[in-house]
C-alpha positions as CSV (number, residue, x, y, z in Angstrom):
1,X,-93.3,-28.9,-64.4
2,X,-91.3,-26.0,-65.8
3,X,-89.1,-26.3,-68.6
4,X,-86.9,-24.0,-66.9
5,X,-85.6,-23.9,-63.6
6,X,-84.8,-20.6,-62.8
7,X,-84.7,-18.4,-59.3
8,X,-86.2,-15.0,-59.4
9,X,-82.8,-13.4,-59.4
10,X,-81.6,-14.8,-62.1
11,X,-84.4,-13.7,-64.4
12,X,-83.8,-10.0,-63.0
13,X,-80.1,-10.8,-64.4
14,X,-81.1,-11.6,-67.3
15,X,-83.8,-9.2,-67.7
16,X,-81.4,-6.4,-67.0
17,X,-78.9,-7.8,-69.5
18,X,-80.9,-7.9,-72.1
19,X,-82.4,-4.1,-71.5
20,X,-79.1,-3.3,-72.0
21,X,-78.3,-5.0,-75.2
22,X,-81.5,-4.5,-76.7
23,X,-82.7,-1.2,-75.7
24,X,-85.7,0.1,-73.9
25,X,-87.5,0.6,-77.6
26,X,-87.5,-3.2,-78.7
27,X,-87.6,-4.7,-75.5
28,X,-91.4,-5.5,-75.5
29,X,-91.5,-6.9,-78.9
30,X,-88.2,-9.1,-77.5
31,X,-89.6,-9.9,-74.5
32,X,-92.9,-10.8,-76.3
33,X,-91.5,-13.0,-78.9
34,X,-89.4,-14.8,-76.2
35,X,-92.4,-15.7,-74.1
36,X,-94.4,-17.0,-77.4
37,X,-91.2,-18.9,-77.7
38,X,-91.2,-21.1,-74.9
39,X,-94.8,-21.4,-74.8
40,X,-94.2,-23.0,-78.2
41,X,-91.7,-24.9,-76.6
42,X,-93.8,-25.8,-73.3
43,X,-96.5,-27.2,-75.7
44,X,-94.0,-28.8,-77.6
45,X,-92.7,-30.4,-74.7
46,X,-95.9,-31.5,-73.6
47,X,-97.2,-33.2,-76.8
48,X,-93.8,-35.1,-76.7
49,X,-94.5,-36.5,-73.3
50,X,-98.2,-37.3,-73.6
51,X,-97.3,-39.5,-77.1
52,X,-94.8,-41.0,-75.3
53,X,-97.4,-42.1,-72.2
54,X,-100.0,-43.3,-74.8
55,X,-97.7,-45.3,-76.9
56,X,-96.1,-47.0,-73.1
57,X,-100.2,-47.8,-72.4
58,X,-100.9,-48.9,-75.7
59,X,-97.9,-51.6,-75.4
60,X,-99.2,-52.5,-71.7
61,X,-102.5,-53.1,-73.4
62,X,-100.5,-55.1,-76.2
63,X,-99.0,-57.1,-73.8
64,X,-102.4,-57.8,-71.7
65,X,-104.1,-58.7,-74.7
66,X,-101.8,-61.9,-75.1
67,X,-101.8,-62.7,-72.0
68,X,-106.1,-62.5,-71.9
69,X,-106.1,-64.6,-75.7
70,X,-103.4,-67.1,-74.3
71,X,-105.5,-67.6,-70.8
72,X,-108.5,-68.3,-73.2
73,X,-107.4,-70.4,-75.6
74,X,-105.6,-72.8,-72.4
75,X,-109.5,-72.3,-71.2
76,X,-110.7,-73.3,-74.6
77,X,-108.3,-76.1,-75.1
78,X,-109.3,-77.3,-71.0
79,X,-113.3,-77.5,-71.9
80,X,-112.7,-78.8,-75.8
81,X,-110.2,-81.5,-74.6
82,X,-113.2,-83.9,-72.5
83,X,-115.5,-83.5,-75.0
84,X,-113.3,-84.6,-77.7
85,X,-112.1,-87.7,-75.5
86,X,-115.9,-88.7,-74.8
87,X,-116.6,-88.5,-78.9
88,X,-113.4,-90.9,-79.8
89,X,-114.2,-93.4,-77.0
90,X,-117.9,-93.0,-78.2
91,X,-116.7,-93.4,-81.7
92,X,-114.2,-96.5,-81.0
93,X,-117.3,-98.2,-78.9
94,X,-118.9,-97.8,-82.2
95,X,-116.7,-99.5,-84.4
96,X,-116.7,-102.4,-81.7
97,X,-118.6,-105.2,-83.3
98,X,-121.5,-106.5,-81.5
99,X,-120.2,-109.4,-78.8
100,X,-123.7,-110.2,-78.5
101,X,-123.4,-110.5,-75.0
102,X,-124.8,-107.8,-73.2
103,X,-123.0,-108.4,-70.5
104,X,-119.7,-107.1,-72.7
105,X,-121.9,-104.3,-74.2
106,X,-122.6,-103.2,-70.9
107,X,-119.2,-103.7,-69.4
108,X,-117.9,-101.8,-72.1
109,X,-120.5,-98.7,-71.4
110,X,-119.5,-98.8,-67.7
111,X,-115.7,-98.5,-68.7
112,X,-116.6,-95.4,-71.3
113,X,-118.5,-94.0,-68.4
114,X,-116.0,-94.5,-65.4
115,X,-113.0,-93.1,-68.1
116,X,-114.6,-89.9,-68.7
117,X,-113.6,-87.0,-66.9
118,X,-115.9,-85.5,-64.2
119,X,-116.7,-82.2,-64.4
120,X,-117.0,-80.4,-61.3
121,X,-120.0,-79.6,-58.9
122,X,-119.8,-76.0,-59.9
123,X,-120.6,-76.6,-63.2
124,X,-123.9,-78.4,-62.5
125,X,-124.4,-75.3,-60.0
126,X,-123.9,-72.5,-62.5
127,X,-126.3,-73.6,-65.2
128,X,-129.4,-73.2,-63.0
């Protein structure tokens, strides 16, 4: 994209102005200088605009990067949670004291059992 948006005419304007104020004897070195200025300026330019891309990625990659860590920890959190309910109910059934009947002792196993969460069939699929 040029930094300048000139027609060809207007250059030969310009060109011929300049001949005129300068003089045929410096107008190389002018015209030379010129053109090493607004290649500076070009690069210049450039630089500006490529920092300016990489620090718009870098804050799309920010952003991402929550998003990934706050869809893992609600993973986390989802496969944590029925394991940490099975140990407590596991953990009160141990502080129970013995009924001695094992009818209650087994009652109280089938309720622990039919109060944990099922897992899906996709998980028994996936670790074969």
């Amino acid at each position: 994209m040029p930094v300048l948006d000139m027609s060809f005419g207007e250059l030969l304007v310009i060109g011929a102005v300049t001949l005129i104020v300068v003089g045929p004897e410096r107008m190389p070195k002018v015209a030379r200088t010129a053109g090493m200025l607004l290649g500076r300026l070009q690069r210049f330019i450039a630089n500006v605009k490529s920092e300016i891309h990489q620090e718009m990625q870098m804050g799309e990659l920010a952003k991402l990067e929550a998003e990934l860590r706050e869809g893992t920890d609600d993973l986390r959190n989802s496969i944590h949670q029925p394991f940490a309910d099975a140990a407590a109910m596991l953990a009160e059934g141990a502080q129970m004291p013995p009924t001695g009947s094992d009818e209650d002792s087994s009652a109280a196993l089938q309720h622990a059992i039919d109060t944990l969460p099922a897992l899906p069939n996709s998980a028994y699929r996936d670790r074969r």
